[in-house]
C-alpha positions, -999 to +999 in steps of 0.1 A: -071-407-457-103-388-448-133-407-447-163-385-449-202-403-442-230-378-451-265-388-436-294-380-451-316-374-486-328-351-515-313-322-526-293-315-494-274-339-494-267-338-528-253-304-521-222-316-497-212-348-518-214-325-551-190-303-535-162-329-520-164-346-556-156-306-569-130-305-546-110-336-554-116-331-590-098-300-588-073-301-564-055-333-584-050-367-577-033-363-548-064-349-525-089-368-546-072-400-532-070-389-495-106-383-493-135-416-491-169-400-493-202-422-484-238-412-483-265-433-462-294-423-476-335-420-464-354-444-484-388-434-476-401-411-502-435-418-515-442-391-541-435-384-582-416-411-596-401-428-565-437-431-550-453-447-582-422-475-585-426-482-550-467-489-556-458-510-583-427-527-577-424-530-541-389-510-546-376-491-514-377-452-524-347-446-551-349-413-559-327-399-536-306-425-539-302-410-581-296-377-569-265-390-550-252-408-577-254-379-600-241-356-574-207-383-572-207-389-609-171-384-624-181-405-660-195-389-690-216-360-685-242-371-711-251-405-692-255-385-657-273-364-679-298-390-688-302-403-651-313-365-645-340-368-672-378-372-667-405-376-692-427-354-701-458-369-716-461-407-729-482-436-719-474-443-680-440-427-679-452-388-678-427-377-648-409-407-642-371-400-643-348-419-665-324-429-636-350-441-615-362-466-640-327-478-644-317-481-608-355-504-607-343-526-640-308-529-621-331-539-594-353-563-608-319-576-619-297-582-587-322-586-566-304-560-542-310-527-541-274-521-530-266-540-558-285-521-580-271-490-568-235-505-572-239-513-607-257-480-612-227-460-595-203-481-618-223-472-653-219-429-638-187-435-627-191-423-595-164-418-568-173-433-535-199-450-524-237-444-518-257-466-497-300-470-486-298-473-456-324-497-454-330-525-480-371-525-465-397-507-485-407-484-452-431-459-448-427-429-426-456-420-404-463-392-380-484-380-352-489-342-355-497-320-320-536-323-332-530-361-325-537-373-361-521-397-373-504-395-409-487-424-430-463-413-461-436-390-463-455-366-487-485-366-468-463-357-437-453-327-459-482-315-471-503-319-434-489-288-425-490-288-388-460-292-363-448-332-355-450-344-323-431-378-330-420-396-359-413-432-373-411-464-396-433-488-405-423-514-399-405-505-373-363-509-363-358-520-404-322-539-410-299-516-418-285-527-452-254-543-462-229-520-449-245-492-434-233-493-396-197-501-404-195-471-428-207-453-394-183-469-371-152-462-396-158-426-406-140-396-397-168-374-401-204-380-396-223-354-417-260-349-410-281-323-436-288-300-447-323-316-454-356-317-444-354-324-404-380-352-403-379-365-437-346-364-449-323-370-416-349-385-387-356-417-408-323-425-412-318-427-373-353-449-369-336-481-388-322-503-365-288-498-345-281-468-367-288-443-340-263-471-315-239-469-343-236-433-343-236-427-305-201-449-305-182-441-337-150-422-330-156-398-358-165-359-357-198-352-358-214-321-375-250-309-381-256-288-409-282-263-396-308-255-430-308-221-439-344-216-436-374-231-420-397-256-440-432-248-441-453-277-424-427-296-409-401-269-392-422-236-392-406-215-367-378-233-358-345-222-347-313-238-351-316-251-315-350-263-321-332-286-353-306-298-330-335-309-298-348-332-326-318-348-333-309-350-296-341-365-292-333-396-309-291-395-305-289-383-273-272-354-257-237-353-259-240-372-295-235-340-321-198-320-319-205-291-342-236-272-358-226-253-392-243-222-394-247-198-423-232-162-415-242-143-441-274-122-451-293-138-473-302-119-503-333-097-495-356-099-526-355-138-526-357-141-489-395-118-492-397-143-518-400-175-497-418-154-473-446-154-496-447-198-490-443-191-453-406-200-451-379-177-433-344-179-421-332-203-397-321-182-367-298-191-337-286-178-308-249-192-300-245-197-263-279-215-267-265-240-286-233-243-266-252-250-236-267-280-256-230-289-257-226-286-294-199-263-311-218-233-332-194-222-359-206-199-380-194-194-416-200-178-450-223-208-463-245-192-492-249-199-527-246-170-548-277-183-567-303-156-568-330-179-579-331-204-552-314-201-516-293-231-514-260-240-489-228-237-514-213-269-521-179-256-521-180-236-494-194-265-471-177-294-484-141-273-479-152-263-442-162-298-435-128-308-451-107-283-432-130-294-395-125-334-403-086-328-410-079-303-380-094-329-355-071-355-375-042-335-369-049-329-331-053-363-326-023-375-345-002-347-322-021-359-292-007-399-300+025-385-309+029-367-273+017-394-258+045-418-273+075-396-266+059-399-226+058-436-231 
């Protein structure tokens, strides 16, 4: 059994667990029941739909928490279909999504929001299990270099100057309900791809997370982004990603940064250019130093509309890392035996 955690929020994450789920779908029932995937996920989005069902139900943020489910889903197409949909006009529900409604009413219901998103994953039929990794309706703040001071994820985004530090208020939230033993028993921590302070960070500022990490057993990997995010990572290098992680783990933490070794397609890459957004570039022995593993692999989506991380391709080389260390280990016990 391989028991895979990813770590994060939005569409990145979404990418990796889309993939295993792709994977053990069509490799047969053999693979689909050696793998156990999880996903902790950031609950402090305060835009679109999410924002205005935390305003008005004191809800921790659920939309990434959706996209996850989706991403997992194995039931009928039509209902994950459903979760996907958003509203386009109508009195008070013009952009709200369908799934994030439902997740609030399972809510509302349970009185849990792992609850709800239990009974939610049980209505997609989703393999797994996806987990907030808060149960607190936080709000993520920032100081930028300027020194101001800026409260809510989107406004974090949208300030578009570098972030000197980053955190929760409240600060040190609970984790919830089964959040740092999920840590402690995986085989593979997975962290990204994401946004770097809004997707990955505020997972580590909820309480004995970032403890939790530092001593599980498990590989653990850091999926570099593929290019920089205008206002919050604007000229960062891979290196640069993995000094803000290190920054709240510690040094020595991370095992293995997954880098993307293909040229990205020129016409959509002049395209982001236009927003300010390039690619994410890295220098190997740099990262070594920092005591984290560079590997370097053919990561890219062959979409030409959007430049995205391939969900096959980086949920198999995830797969293939988490097994080989398996493998050593189980040689290395085996050895050790026989000397016995």
């Amino acid at each position: 059994m391989v028991k895979l955690v990813g770590i994060g929020g939005g569409t990145g994450l979404s990418v990796l667990l889309r993939g295993i789920k792709d994977i053990a779908e069509s490799e047969g029932p053999k693979l689909k029941t050696g793998i156990e995937v999880s996903a902790i996920v950031t609950v402090s989005d305060n835009g679109g739909s999410t924002g205005h069902l935390r305003d008005h139900f004191g809800i921790p943020a659920v939309g990434d928490l959706r996209k996850c489910l989706i991403a997992l889903s194995e039931g009928d197409q039509l209902t994950a279909e459903l979760f996907r949909h958003r509203f386009s006009g109508g009195n008070g529900l013009n952009g709200h999504s369908l799934g994030n409604l439902i997740v609030t009413a399972l809510f509302q219901m349970s009185g849990s929001l792992v609850e709800a998103i239990q009974l939610a994953k049980t209505v997609l039929g989703s393999m797994g299990q996806v987990l907030p990794v808060t149960e607190a309706p936080v709000t993520l703040c920032a100081e930028l270099r300027s020194g101001e001071i800026i409260r809510g994820e989107c406004q974090i985004s949208n300030a578009g100057q570098r972030i000197r530090r980053i955190w929760l208020e409240p600060e040190s939230p609970p984790p919830a309900r089964g959040v740092l033993q999920t840590i402690s028993s995986a085989d593979a921590l997975i962290f990204g791809p994401g946004s770097l302070y809004t997707s990955i960070v505020p997972n580590l500022l909820v309480n004995k997370v970032v403890e939790a990490v530092r001593h599980a057993p498990g590989l653990k990997i850091f999926v570099c982004n593929l290019m920089t995010q205008p206002g919050e990572t604007d000229g960062f290098t891979a290196s640069a990603h993995l000094n803000v992680l290190q920054s709240h783990l510690g040094a020595g933490v991370l095992d293995v940064c997954l880098l993307n070794s293909r040229r990205i397609y020129q016409p959509l890459e002049h395209s982001y250019s236009e927003s300010n957004a390039e690619p994410v570039k890295w220098n190997e022995e740099e990262i070594a130093r920092m005591g984290v593993v560079p590997i370097l692999s053919d990561l890219l989506s062959e979409d030409r509309t959007k430049i995205r991380h391939d969900s096959t391709k980086l949920a198999r080389l995830v797969l293939s890392l988490t097994r080989g260390i398996q493998r050593a280990r189980d040689i290395l016990s085996w050895r050790e035996t026989l000397a016995a």
